[in-house]
C-alpha positions as CSV (number, residue, x, y, z in Angstrom):
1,X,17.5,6.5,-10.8
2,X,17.0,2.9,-10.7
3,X,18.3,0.1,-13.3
4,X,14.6,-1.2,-14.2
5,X,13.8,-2.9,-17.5
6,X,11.4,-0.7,-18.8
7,X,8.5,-2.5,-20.7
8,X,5.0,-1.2,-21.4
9,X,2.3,-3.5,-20.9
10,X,-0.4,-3.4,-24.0
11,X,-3.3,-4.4,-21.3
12,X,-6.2,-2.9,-20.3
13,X,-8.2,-2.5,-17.6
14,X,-11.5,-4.3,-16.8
15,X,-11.9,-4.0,-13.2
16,X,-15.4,-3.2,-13.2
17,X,-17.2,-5.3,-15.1
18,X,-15.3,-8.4,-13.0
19,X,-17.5,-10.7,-11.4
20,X,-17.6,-11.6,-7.7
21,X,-15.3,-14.7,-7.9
22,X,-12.5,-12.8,-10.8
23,X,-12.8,-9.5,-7.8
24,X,-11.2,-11.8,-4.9
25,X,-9.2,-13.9,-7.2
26,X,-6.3,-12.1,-5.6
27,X,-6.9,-12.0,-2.6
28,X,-8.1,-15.3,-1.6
29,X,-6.2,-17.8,-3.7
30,X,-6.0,-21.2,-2.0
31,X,-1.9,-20.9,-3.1
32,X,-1.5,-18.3,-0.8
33,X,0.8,-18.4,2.2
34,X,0.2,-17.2,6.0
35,X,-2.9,-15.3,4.9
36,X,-5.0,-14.0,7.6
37,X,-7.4,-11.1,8.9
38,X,-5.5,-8.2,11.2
39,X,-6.5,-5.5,13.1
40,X,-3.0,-3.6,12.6
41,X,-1.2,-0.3,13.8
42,X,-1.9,1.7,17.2
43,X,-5.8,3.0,16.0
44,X,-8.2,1.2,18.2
45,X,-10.8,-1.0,15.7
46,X,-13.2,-0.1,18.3
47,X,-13.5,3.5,16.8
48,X,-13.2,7.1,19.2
49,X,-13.2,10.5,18.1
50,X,-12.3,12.0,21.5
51,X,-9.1,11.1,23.1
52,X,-5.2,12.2,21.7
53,X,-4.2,9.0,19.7
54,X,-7.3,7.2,19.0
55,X,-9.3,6.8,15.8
56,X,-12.3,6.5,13.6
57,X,-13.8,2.9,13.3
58,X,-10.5,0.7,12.0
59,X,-10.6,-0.5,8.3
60,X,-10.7,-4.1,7.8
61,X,-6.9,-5.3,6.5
62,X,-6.4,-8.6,4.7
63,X,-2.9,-9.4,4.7
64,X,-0.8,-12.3,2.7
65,X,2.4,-13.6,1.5
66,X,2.8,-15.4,-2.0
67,X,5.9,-17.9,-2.3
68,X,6.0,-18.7,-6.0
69,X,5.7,-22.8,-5.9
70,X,8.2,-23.2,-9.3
71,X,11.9,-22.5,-7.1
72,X,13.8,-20.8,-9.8
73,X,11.2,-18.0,-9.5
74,X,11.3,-17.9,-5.7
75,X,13.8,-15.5,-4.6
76,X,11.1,-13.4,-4.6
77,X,7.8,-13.6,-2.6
78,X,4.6,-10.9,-2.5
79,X,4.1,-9.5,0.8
80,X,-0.2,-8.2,0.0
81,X,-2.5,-6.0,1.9
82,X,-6.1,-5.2,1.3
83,X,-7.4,-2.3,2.9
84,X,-11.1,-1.7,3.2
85,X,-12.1,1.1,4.9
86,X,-15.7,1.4,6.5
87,X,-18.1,4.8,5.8
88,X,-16.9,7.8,7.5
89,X,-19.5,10.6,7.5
90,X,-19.3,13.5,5.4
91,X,-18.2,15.8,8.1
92,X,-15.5,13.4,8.9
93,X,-12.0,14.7,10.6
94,X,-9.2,13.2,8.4
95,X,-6.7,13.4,11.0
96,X,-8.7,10.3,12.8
97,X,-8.9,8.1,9.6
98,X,-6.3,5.4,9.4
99,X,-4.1,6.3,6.2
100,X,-0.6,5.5,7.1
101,X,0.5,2.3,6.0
102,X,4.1,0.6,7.0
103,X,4.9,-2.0,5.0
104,X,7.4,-2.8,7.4
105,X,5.3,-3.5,10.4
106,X,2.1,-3.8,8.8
107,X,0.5,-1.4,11.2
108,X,-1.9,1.2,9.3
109,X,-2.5,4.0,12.0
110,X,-4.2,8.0,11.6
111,X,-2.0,11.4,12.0
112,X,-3.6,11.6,15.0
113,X,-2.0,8.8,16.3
114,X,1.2,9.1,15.1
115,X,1.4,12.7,16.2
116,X,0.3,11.5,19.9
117,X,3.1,8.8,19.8
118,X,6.5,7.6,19.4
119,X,8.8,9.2,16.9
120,X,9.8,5.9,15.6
121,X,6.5,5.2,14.8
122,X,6.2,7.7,12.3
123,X,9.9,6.9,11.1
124,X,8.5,3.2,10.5
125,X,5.7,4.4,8.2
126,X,6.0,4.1,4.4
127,X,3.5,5.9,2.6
128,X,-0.5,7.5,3.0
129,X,-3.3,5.7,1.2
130,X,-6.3,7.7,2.3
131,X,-5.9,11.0,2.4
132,X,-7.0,13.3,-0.1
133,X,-7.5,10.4,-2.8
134,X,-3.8,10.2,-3.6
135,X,-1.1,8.2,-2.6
136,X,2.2,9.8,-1.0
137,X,5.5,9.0,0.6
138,X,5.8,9.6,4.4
139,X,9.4,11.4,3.4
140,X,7.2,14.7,1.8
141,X,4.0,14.7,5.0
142,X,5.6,17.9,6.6
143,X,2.5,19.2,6.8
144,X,0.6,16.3,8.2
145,X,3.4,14.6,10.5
146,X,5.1,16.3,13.1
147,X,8.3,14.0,12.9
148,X,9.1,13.8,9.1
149,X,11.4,17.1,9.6
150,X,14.1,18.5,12.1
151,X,12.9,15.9,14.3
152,X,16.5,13.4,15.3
153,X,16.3,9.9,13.4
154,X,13.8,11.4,10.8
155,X,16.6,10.4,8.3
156,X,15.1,6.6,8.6
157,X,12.5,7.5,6.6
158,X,12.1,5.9,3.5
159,X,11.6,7.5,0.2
160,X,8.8,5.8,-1.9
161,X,8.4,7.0,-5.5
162,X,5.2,6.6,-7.8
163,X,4.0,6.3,-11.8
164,X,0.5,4.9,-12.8
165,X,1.2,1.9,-15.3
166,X,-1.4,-0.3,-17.0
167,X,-1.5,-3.6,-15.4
168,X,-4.5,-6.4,-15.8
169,X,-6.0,-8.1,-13.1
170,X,-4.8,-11.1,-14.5
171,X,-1.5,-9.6,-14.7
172,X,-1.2,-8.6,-11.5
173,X,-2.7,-12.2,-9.8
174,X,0.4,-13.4,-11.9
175,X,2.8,-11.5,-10.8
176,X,2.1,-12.0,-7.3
177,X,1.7,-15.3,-7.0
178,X,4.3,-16.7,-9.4
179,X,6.5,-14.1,-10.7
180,X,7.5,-11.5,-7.7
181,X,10.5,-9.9,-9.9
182,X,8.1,-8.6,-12.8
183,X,7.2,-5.6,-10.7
184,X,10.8,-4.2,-11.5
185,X,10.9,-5.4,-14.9
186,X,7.9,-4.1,-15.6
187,X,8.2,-0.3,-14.1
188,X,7.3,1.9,-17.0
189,X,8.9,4.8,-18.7
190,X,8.1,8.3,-17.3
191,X,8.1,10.5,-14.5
192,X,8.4,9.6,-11.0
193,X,6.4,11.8,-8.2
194,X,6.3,11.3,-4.1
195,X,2.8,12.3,-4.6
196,X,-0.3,10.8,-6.9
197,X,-3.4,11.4,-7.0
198,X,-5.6,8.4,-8.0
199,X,-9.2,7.2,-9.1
200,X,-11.4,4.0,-9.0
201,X,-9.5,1.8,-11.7
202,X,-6.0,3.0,-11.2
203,X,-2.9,0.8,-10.8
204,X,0.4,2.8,-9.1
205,X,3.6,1.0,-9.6
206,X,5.6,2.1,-6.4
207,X,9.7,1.9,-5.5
208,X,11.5,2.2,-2.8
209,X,14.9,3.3,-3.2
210,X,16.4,2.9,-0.3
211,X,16.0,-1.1,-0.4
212,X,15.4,-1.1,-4.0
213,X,12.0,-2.4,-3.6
214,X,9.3,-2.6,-6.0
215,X,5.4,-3.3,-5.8
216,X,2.2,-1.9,-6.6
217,X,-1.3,-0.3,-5.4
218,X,-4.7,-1.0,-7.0
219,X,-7.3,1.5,-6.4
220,X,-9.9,-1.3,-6.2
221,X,-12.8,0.8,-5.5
222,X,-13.5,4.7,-3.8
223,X,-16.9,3.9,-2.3
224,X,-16.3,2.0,-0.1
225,X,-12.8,3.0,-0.1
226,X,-10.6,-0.4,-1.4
227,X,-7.5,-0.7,-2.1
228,X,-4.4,-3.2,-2.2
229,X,-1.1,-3.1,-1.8
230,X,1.7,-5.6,-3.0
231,X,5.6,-5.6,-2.5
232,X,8.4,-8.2,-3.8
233,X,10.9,-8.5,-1.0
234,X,13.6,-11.1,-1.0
235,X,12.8,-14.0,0.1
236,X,15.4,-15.5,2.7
């Protein structure tokens, strides 16, 4: 268990009846710092469905750091992705469809690939976005991933825990931008799971144990598949 200062956070949500400019508020701040477009992970943006390894047509990731500008509040800073994934057909394969997220790397890669690769890639991965509508740690894909058990240096795996919490968009644009720490104080009371399912509206608070490391995930929208993903790391 970790030492968080539990608070609840009397806000609601209002996500969809933002407007255009409030929707990318987040996102696109001129405050931000090293923002920029990437293709990320191993999956090829070009899109296969053939070869071992390759993918469906590669999401689009938007990925930025917020240093908070007032010092005593910068120890902290907001590493950010947003993820939006293109149409897959109906009769899609999910191993193809980039999911697995590293917030180490940044790379965001498919089962496929990570089962045709490396080990260590799969060790680097943090958690699943995509699949089955429901978040989940890398640590519990046994079923998915071929090197999450009995496989040497599987132990590097990180465990990421989840609870859905009730934070604002105004809230969260706060916290990212200014106030990195408030994701731990503000980790609510209840039940952790590996594994959470999740619908258009939901906000996830996530931890990671191992470094003690707390963020968030916004299920922005299902169709088209959005959704962002923030984490306070130190910041050197």
């Amino acid at each position: 268990m970790h030492n968080a200062i539990s608070k609840v956070m009397c806000v609601s949500f209002a996500l969809l009846s933002l407007s255009a400019c409030e929707e990318q508020l987040i996102q696109r701040s001129p405050s931000t710092v090293g923002g920029k477009t990437i293709g990320g992970g191993g999956d090829r943006p070009g899109g296969f469905k053939g070869n071992p390894g390759e993918s469906y047509s590669f999401p689009k990731v938007i990925y930025q750091e917020f240093v908070p500008s007032y010092e005593p509040f910068a120890e902290f800073k907001c590493r950010t992705w947003r993820i939006e994934w293109p149409w897959y057909d109906s009769d899609y394969d999910f191993n193809m469809i980039p999911t697995m997220l590293s917030v180490n790397t940044g790379e965001l890669n498919s089962f496929n690939f990570l089962n045709n690769g490396e080990p260590q890639s799969t060790f680097n991965s943090t958690l699943s976005l995509h699949y089955g509508s429901r978040v989940e740690s890398t640590s519990t894909m046994w079923d998915e991933l071929d090197y999450t058990f009995n496989t040497p240096g599987d132990d590097a795996i990180e465990k990421v825990d989840f609870i859905k919490g009730n934070i604002s968009v105004q809230a969260l644009q706060n916290m990212s931008q200014n106030r990195p720490e408030l994701f731990e104080d503000y980790w609510p009371d209840g039940i952790e799971e590996q594994k959470l399912n999740y619908q258009e509206g939901d906000f996830i608070h996530m931890w990671i144990g191992d470094r003690n490391l707390y963020g968030g995930i916004r299920i922005v929208s299902m169709t088209p598949r959005i959704i962002e993903v923030y984490l306070a790391v130190p910041n050197p």
